[in-house]
C-alpha positions in Angstrom: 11.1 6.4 -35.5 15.0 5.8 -34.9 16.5 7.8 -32.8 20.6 9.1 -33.2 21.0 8.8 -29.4 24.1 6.4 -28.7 22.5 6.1 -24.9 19.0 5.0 -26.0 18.3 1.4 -24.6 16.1 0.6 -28.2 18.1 1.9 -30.9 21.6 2.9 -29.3 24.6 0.9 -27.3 23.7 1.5 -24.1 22.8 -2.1 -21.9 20.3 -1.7 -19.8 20.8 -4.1 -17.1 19.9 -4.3 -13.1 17.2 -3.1 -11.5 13.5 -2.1 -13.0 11.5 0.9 -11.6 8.6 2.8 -12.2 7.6 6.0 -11.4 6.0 9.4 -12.5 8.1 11.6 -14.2 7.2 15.6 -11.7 10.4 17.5 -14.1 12.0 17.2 -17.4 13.7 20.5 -17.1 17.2 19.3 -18.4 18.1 18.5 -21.3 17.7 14.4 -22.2 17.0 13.9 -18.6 14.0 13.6 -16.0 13.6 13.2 -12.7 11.3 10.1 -11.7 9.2 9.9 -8.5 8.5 7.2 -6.6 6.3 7.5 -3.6 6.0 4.3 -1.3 5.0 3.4 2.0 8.0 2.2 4.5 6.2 0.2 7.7 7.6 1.6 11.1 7.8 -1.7 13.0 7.7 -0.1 16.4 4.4 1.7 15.8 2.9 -0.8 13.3 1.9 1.8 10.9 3.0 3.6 7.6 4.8 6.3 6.8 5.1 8.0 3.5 8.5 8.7 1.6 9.7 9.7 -2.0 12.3 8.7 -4.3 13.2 10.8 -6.6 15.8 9.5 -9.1 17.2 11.3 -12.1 17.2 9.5 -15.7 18.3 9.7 -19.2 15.3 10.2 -21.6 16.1 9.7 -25.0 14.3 11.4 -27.8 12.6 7.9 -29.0 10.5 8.2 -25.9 10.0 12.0 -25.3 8.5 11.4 -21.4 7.1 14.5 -20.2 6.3 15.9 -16.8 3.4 14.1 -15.6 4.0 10.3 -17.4 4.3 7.0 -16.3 7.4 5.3 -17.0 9.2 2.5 -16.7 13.2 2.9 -15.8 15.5 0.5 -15.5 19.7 0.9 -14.5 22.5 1.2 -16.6 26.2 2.6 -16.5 26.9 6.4 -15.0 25.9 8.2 -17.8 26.4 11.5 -15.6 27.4 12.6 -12.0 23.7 11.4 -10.6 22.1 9.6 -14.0 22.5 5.8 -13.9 19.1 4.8 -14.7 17.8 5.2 -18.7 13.7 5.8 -19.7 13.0 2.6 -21.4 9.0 3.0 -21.8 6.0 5.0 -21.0 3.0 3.0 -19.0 0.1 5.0 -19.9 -1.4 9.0 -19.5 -0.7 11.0 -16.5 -4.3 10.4 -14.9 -3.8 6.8 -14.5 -2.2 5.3 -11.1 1.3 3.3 -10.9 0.6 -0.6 -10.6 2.2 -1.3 -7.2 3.6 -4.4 -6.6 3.5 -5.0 -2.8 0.6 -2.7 -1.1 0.5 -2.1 2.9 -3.1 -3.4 4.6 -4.9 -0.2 4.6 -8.1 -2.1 6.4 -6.2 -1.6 9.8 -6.6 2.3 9.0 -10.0 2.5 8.4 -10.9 0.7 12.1 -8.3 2.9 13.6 -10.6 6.1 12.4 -13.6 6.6 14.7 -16.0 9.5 15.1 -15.2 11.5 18.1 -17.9 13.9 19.5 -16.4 17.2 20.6 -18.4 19.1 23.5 -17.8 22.4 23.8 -15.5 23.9 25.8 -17.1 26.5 28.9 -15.7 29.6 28.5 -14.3 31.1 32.0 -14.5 34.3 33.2 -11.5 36.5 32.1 -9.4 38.0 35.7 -9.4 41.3 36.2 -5.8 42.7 36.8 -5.1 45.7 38.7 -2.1 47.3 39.5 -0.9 48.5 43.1 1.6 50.8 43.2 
């Protein structure tokens, strides 16, 4: 299927060139363009563990490629095609229920030693004061 888009990567004149993401498309509100999600894991050197942060970058998606809410994609950067769109849909990676291949994951078996059972007791219940008022 050829698409008339002149910013499609495949069948238009847009280069795609730079830097290649992917991502899970959470809106496709607008009209030829989604906003792609990226969730990663930044290491906090000073307390050698992980905190979790989002990315949420807005692309063209031309009608070749139709990405809905909930896809995998790949993007990759381009020129400004708008105020905030510099990065173009170039492929889908599979169905919504599958995960994002990550490239570089954080040790997660530091993590599971950190979590140990703790027993609770019970806390003893003290007697509530009695307040009275003088005059």
């Amino acid at each position: 299927m050829e698409c008339k888009d002149r910013n499609c990567p495949v069948h238009g004149t847009l280069s795609a060139r730079g830097t290649v993401l992917d991502g899970r498309v959470v809106s496709d509100k607008m009209q030829g363009t989604v906003i792609v999600q990226r969730d990663l894991m930044i290491k906090v050197k000073k307390y050698d563990r992980y905190k979790r942060s989002r990315s949420r970058i807005p692309a063209h998606n031309p009608p070749c490629i139709g990405a809905k809410a909930g896809d995998l994609v790949k993007i990759m950067e381009c020129r400004k095609l708008a105020k905030t769109v510099s990065f173009v849909v170039i492929e889908k990676l599979g169905k919504p229920d599958q995960t994002i291949p990550e490239e570089k994951q954080p040790a997660q078996a530091h993590k599971a030693e950190s979590k140990k059972p703790a027993a609770k007791k019970p806390a003893a219940k003290k007697p509530a004061k009695k307040v009275t008022s003088d005059g």
